[in-house]
MARPAVO-394043 format. One record per residue (C-alpha): x, y, z; residue in one letter; chain. Coordinates in pm, whole numbers. Each point is the difference from the previous one (the first is absolute). Layout:
% residues N
<rec x="X" y="Y" z="Z" logu="a" sekol="A"/>
...
//
This chain:
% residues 160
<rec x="-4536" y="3888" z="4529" logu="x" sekol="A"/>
<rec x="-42" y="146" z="-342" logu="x" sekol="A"/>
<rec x="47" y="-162" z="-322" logu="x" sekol="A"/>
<rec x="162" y="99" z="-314" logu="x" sekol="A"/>
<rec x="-34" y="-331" z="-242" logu="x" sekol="A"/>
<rec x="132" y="42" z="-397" logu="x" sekol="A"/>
<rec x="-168" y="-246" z="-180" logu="x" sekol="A"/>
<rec x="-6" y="-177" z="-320" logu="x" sekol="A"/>
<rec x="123" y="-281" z="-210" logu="x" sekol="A"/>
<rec x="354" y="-132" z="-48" logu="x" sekol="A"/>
<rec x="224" y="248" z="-151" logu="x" sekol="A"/>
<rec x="-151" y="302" z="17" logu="x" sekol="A"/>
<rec x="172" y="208" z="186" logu="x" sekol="A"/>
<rec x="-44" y="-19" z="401" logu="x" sekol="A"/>
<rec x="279" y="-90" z="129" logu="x" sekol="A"/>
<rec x="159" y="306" z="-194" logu="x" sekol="A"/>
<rec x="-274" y="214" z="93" logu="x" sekol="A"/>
<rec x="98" y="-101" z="301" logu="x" sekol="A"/>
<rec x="351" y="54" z="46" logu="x" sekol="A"/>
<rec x="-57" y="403" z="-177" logu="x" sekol="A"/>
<rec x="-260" y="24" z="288" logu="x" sekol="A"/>
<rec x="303" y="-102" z="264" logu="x" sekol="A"/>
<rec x="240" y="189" z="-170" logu="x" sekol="A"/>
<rec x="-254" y="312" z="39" logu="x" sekol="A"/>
<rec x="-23" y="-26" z="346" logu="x" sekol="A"/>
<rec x="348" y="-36" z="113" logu="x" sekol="A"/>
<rec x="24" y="333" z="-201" logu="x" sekol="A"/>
<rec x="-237" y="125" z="224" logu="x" sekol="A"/>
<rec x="163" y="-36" z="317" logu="x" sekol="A"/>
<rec x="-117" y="-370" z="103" logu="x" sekol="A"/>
<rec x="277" y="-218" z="85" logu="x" sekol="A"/>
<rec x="64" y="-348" z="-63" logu="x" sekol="A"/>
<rec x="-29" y="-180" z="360" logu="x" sekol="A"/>
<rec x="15" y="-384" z="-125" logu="x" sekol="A"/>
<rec x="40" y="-171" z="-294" logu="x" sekol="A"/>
<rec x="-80" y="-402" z="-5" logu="x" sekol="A"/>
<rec x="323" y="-145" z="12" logu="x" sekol="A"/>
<rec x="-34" y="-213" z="-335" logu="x" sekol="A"/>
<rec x="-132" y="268" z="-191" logu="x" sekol="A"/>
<rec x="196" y="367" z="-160" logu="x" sekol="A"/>
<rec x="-160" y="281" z="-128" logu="x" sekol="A"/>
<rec x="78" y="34" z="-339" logu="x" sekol="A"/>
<rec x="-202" y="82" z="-330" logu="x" sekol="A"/>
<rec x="-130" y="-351" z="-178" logu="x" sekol="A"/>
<rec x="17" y="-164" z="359" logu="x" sekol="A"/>
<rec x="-245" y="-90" z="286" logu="x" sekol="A"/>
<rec x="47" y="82" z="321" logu="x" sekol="A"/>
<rec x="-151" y="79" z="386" logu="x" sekol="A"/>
<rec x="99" y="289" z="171" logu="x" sekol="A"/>
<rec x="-102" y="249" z="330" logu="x" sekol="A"/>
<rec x="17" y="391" z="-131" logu="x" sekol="A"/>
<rec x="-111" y="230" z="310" logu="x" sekol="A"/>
<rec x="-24" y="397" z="-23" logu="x" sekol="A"/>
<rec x="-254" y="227" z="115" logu="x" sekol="A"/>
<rec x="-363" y="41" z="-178" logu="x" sekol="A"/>
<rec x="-157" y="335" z="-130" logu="x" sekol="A"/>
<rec x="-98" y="57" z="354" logu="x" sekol="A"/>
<rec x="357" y="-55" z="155" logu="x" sekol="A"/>
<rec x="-93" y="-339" z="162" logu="x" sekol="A"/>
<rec x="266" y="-290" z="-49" logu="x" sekol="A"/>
<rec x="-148" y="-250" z="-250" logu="x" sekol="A"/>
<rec x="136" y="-349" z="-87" logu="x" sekol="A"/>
<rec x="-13" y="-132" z="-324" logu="x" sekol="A"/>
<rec x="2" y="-370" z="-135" logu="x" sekol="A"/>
<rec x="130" y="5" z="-342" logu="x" sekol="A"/>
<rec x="-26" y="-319" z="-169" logu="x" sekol="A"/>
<rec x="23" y="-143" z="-382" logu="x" sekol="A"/>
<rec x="-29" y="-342" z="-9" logu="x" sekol="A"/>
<rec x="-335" y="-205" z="71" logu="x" sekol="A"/>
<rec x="-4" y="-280" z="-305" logu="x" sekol="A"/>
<rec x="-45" y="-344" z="265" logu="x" sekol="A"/>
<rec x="-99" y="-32" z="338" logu="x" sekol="A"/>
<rec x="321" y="-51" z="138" logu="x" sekol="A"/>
<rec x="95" y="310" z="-117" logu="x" sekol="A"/>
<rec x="-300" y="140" z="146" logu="x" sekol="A"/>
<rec x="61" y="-196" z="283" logu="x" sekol="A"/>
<rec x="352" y="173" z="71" logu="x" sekol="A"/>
<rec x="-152" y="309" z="-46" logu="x" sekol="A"/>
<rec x="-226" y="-67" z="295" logu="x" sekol="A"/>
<rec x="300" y="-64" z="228" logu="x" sekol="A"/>
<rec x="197" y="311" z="-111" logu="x" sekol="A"/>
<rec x="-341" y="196" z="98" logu="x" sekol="A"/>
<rec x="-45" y="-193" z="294" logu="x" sekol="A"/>
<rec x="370" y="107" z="115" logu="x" sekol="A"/>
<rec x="8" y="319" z="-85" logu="x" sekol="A"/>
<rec x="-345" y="129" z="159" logu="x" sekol="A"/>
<rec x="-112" y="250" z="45" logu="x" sekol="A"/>
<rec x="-43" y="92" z="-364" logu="x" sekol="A"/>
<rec x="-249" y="236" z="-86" logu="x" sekol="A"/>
<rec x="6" y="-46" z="-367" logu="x" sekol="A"/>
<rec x="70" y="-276" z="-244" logu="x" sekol="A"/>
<rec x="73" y="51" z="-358" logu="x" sekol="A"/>
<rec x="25" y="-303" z="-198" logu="x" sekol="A"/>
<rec x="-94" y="-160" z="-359" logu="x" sekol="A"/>
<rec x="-282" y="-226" z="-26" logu="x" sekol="A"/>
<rec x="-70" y="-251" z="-253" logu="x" sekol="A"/>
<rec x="-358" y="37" z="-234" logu="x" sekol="A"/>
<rec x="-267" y="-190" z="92" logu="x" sekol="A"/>
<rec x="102" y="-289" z="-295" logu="x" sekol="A"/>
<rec x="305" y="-44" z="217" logu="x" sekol="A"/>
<rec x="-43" y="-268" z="255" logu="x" sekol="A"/>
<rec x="201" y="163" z="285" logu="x" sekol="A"/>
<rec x="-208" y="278" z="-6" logu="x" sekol="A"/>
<rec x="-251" y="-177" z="233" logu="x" sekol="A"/>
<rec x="289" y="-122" z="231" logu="x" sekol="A"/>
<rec x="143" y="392" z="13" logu="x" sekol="A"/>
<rec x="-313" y="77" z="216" logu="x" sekol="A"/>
<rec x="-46" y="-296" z="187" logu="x" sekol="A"/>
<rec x="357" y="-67" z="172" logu="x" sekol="A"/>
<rec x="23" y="393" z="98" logu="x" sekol="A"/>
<rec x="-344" y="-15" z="90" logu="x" sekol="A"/>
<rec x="-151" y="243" z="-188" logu="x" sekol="A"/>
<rec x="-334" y="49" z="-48" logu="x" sekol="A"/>
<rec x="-99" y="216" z="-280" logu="x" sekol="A"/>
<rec x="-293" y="163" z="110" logu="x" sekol="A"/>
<rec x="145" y="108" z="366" logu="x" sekol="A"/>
<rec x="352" y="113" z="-98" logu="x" sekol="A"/>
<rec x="85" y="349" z="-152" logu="x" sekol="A"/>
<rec x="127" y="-173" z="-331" logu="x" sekol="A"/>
<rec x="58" y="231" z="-327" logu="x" sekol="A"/>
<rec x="88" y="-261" z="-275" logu="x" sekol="A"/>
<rec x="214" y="193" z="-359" logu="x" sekol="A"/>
<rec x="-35" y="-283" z="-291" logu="x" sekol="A"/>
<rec x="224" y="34" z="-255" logu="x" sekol="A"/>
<rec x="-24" y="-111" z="-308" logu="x" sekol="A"/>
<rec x="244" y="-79" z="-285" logu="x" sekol="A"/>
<rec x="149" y="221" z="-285" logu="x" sekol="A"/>
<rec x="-52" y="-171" z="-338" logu="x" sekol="A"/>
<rec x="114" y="268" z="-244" logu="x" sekol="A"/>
<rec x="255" y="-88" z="-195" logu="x" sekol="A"/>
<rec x="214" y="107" z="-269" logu="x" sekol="A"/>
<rec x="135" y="392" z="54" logu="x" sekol="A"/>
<rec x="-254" y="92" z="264" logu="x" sekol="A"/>
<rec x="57" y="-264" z="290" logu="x" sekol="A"/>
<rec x="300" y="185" z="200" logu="x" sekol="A"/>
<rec x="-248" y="364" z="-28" logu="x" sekol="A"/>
<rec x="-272" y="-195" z="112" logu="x" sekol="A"/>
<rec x="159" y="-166" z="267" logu="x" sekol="A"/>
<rec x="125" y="259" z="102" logu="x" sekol="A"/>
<rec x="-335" y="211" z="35" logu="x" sekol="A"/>
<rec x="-116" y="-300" z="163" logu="x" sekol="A"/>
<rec x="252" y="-7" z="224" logu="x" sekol="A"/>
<rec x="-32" y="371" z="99" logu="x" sekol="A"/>
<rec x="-342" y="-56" z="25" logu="x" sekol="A"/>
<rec x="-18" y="-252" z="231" logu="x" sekol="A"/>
<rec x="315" y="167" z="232" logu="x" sekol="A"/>
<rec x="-209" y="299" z="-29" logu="x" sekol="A"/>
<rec x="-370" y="-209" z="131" logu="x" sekol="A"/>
<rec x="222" y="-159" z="312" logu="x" sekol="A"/>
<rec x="155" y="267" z="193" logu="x" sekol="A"/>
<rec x="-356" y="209" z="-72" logu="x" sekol="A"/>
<rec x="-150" y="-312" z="144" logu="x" sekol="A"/>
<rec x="265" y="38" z="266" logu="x" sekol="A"/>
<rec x="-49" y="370" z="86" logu="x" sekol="A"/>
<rec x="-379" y="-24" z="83" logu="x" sekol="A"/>
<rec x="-160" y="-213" z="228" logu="x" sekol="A"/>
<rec x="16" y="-250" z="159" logu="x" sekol="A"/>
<rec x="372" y="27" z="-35" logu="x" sekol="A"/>
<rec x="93" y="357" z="49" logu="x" sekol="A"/>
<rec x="362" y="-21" z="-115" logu="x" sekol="A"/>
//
């Protein structure tokens, strides 16, 4: 499996990131095949969903799309949606910086191991202008970061 991990403190961004990135692909062509039950797509919430569509070289890919990794039960119900939804051939998700104690627990319950897994880690950061100049910068930032993840997407490994 392939990994696409967006990364970064609280509140900067990945789950939003995120959910752009989803809304991208179903633009696309991919099509939503699940959606955890307990979850809804929707800007400003997290959520686990299935997308599957065909890849740059026509193949049928499925994608894990996932927001929400902040304790290991989360974490731990991601696992289960993975686990019951197999095969998956990639996995988007945030990830927490390595201050953040769940970070650790992200790779150890989906058994991960960093140095034998095709893992491509984004960190954000956060935007601290303020005054006239936050909503243009965020917005560039924004754009910016859109712009880095379907690139990222596009190449290999992922070939979308």
């Amino acid at each position: 499996m392939n990994y696409l991990l967006v990364g970064g403190a609280y509140s900067v961004g990945k789950s939003e990131s995120i959910y752009r990135l989803t809304q991208y692909l179903l633009t696309k062509g991919f099509e939503m095949v699940n959606v955890d039950k307990e979850t809804e797509i929707k800007a400003g919430r997290d959520f686990k969903a299935i997308l599957e569509g065909k890849n740059t070289k026509s193949k049928t890919v499925r994608i894990l799309i996932n927001t929400a990794t902040d304790t290991p039960e989360i974490i731990e119900n991601l696992k289960l949606f993975r686990d019951e939804n197999l095969p998956v051939d990639i996995m988007i998700s945030s990830i927490r910086d390595n201050d953040f104690w769940p970070r650790k627990s992200f790779f150890n319950i989906l058994n991960l191991d960093c140095k034998s897994e095709n893992i491509i880690e984004v960190p954000l950061g956060k935007i601290t202008r303020r005054g006239n100049n936050f909503d243009v910068a965020l917005e560039w930032y924004q754009t910016k970061i859109d712009e880095l993840l379907i690139r990222l997407l596009y190449n290999e490994p992922f070939n979308i």
